[in-house]
C-alpha positions in Angstrom: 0.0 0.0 0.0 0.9 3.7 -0.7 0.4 7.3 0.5 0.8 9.8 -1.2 1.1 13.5 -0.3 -1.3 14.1 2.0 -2.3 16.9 0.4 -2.2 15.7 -3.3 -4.8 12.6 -4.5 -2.9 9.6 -6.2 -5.3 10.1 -8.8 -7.4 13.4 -10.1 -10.6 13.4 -9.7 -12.8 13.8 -13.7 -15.6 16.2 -12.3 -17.8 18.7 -13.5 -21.0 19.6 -13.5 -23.2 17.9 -16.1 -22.0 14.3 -16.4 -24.4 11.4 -17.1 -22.4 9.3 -14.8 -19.6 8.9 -12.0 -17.7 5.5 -11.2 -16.0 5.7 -7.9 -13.8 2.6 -6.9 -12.8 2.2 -3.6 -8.5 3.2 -4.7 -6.7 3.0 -7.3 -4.7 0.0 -7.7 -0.6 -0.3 -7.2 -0.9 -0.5 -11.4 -3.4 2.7 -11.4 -0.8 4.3 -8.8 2.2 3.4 -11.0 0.8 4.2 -14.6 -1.3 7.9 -13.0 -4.3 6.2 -14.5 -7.8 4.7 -13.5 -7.9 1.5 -14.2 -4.5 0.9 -15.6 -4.2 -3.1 -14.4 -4.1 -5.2 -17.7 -6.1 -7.6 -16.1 -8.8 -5.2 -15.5 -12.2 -5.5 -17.4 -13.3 -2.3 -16.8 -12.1 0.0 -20.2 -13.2 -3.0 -22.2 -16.6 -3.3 -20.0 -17.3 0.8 -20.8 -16.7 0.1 -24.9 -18.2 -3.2 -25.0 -21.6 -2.6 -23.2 -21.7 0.9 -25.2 -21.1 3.3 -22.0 -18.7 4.7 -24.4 -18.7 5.0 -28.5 -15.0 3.9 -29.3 -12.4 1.8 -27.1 -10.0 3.8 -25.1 -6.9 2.7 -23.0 -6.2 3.8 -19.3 -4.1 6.6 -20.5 -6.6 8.3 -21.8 -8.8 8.3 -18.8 -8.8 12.1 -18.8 -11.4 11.7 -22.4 -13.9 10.2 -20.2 -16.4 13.5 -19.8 -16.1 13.5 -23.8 -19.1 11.0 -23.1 -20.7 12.0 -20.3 -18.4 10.3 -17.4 -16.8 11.1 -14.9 -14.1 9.0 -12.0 -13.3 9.1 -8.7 -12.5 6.9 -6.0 -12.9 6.8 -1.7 -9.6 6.8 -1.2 -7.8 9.6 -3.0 -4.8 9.5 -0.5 -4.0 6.0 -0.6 -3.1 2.8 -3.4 -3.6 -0.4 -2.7 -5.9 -3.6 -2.6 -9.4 -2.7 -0.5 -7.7 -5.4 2.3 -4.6 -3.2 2.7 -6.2 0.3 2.6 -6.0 1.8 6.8 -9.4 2.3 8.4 -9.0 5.8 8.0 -8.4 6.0 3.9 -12.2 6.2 2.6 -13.6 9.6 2.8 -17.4 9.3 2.4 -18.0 13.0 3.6 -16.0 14.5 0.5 -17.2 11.9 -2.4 -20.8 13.2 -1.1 -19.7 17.0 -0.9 -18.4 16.2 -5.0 -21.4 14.4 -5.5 -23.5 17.2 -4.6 -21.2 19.7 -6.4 -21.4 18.3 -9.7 -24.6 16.5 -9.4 -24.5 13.3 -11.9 -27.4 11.7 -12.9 -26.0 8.7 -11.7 -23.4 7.4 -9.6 -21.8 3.7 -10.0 -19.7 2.3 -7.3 -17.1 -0.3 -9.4 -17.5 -2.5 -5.9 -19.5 -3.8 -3.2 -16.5 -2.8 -0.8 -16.8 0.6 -1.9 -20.7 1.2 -2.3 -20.6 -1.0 1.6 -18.1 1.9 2.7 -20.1 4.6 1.1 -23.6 3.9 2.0 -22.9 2.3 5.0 -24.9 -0.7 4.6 -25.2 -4.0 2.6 -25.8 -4.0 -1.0 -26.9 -5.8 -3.9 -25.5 -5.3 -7.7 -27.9 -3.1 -9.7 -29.4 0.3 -9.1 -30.0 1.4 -5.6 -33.3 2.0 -3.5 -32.0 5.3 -2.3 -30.7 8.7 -4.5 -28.1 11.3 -3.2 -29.7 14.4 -4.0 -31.1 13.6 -7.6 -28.1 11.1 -8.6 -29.5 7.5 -8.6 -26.9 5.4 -7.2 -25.9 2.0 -8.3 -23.7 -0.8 -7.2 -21.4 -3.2 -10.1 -19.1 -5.8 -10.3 -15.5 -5.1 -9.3 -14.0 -4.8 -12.9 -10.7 -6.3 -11.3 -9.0 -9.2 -12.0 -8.7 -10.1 -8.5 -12.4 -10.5 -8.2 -13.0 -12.5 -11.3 -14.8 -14.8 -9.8 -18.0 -12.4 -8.7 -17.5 -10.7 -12.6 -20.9 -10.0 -14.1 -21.6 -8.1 -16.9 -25.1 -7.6 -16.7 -25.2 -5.0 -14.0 -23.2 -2.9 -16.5 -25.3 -3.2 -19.1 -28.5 -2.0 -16.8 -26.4 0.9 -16.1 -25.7 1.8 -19.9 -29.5 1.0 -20.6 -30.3 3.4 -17.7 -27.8 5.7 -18.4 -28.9 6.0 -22.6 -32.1 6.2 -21.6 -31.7 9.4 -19.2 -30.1 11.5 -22.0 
């Protein structure tokens, strides 16, 4: 696991007002950490996932992460401070009071947490994959499949292909 300056995120947030939808992860990964990109893992589904289920019109590589409000879409993660599998992160690293202050900033019609772990830490309950009972403000929340390679064996497509159904249909 990794700190960084405790003044500087290990990752930028991609905000601004207007976007369709936000993914929030829980931290970025030692390989998100490494390459300054959401993401960046090879093993990762989760650029392939956004091109293949149509969340975005043409493929793009980690890199390019910063392209993502070209279609509507914004990141950001729990733990801006800190890299690191969710078992390794301190108690201390999510900060669910400032992921609801940007929430309510930019206002997205919809929110995605890329994990249970982080939609658990977040909402502060259990959850089930899929759109959410509850809102934060107008943004609908939802809850998807980690996109990491680690948790291959919970991968499931079909809750991110509700949330480009959802997500097409709201535009």
């Amino acid at each position: 696991m990794a700190a960084a300056n405790p003044r500087r995120p290990i990752l930028p947030d991609v905000l601004r007002p207007g976007l369709a939808l936000v993914f929030c992860g829980t931290a970025p990964s030692r390989a998100s950490a490494a390459a300054r990109a959401y993401y960046a893992n090879p093993g990762n589904y989760f650029w392939r996932t956004l091109a293949a289920t149509g969340l975005i019109a043409q493929p793009l590589r980690a890199a390019e992460f910063r392209r993502l409000p070209e279609f509507g879409i914004g990141l950001t993660d729990l733990a801006k401070r800190h890299s690191g599998n969710d078992d390794e992160l301190p108690a201390d690293a999510f900060d669910v009071s400032a992921l609801k202050r940007k929430i309510a900033r930019h206002a997205p019609r919809l929110l995605a947490f890329t994990s249970k772990n982080a939609a658990q830490a977040a909402l502060g309950h259990g959850v089930d994959y899929g759109a959410q009972p509850e809102a934060w403000g107008r943004t609908h929340l939802w809850v998807l499949p980690s996109p990491s390679g680690q948790a291959r064996r919970f991968w499931n497509v079909g809750p991110w292909r509700a949330l480009a159904q959802a997500m097409h249909a709201q535009r």
